[in-house]
C-alpha positions as CSV (number, residue, x, y, z in Angstrom):
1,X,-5.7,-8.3,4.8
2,X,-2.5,-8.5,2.8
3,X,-3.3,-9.9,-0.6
4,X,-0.6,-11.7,-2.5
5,X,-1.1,-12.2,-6.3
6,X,1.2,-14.3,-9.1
7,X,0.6,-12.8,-12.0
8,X,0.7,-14.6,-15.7
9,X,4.1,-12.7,-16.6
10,X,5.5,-14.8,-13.1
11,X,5.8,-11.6,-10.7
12,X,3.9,-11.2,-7.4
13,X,1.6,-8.0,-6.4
14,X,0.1,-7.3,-2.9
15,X,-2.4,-5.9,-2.1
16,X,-3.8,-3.8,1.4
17,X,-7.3,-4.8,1.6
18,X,-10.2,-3.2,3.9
19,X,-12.2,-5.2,5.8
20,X,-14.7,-5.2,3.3
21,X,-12.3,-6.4,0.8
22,X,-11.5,-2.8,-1.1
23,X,-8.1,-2.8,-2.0
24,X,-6.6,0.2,-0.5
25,X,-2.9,0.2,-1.3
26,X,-2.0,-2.0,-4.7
27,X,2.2,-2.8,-4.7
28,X,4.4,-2.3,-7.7
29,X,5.4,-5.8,-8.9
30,X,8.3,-7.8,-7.8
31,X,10.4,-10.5,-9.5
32,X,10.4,-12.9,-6.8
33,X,7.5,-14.1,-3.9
34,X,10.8,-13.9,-1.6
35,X,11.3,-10.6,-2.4
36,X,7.3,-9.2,-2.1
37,X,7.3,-11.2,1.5
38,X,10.4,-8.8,2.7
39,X,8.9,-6.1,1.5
40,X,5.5,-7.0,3.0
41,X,7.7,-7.7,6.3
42,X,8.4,-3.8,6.7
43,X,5.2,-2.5,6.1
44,X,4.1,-2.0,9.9
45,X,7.0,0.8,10.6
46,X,7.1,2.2,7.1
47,X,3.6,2.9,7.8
48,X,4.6,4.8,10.8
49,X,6.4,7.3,9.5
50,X,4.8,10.5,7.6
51,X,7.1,10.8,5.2
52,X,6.6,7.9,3.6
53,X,3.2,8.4,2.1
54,X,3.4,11.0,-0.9
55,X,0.5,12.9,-2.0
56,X,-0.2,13.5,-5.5
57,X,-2.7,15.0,-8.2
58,X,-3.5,13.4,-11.0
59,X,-3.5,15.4,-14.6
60,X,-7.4,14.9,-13.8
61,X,-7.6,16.6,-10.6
62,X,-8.0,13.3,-8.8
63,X,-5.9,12.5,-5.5
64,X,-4.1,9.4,-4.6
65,X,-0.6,8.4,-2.9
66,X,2.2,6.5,-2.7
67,X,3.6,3.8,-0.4
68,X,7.8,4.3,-0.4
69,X,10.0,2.3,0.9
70,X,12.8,3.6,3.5
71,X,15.0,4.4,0.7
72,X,12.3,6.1,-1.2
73,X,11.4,3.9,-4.0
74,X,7.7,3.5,-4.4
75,X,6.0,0.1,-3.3
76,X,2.6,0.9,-3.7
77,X,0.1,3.1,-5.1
78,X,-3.8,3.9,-3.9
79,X,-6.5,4.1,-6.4
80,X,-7.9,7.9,-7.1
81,X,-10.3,10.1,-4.4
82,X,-12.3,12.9,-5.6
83,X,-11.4,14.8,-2.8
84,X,-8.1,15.7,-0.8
85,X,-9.7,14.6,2.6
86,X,-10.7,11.6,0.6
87,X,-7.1,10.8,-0.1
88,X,-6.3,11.9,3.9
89,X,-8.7,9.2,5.3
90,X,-7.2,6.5,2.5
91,X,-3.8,7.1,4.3
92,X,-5.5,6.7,7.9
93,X,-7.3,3.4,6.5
94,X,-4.0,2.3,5.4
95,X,-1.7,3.0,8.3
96,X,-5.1,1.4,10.4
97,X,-5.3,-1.5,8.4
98,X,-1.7,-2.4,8.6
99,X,-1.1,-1.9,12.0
100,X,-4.5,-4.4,13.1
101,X,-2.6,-7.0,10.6
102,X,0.4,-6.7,12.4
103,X,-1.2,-6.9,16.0
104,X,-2.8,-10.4,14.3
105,X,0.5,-11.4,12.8
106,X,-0.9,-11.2,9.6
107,X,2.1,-9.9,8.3
């Protein structure tokens, strides 16, 4: 499921949720609903493409990734794994996740 927030400041937030209701990927923040929906709009190939998804470490040894758009600027952000394959299988769930919500035009 694709969560869409407002926020008290008046900009909107998605959010890629698992079935169980997790959130999996959490957006940056965007100054207009118009703009999130777009964005939210190209998810489904974005999320086909490797490149896209960028590993990191945190200063804590923690993993998590990055959601970029096709230009490279980040969209979204996961929340911290413990382990590297941890992080790997958040990246499947993601890609998973978005591609079912597309097949059901959830998107």
């Amino acid at each position: 499921m694709i969560d869409i927030k407002k926020e008290k400041n008046n900009l909107y937030r998605f959010f890629v949720t698992s079935e169980e209701g997790n959130a999996l990927l959490q957006s940056v923040t965007f100054d207009t609903e118009k703009e999130l929906k777009t964005t939210v709009k190209k998810l489904y190939p974005l999320s086909k493409k490797p490149s896209v998804f960028e590993r990191k470490t945190n200063h804590n040894g923690k993993f998590h990734f990055t959601l970029k758009d096709a230009s490279g600027i980040v969209i979204g952000t996961s929340n911290t794994y413990t382990s590297e394959a941890g992080m790997e299988n958040g990246i499947t769930n993601v890609r998973k996740r978005i591609a079912f919500l597309n097949r059901s035009k959830s998107l």
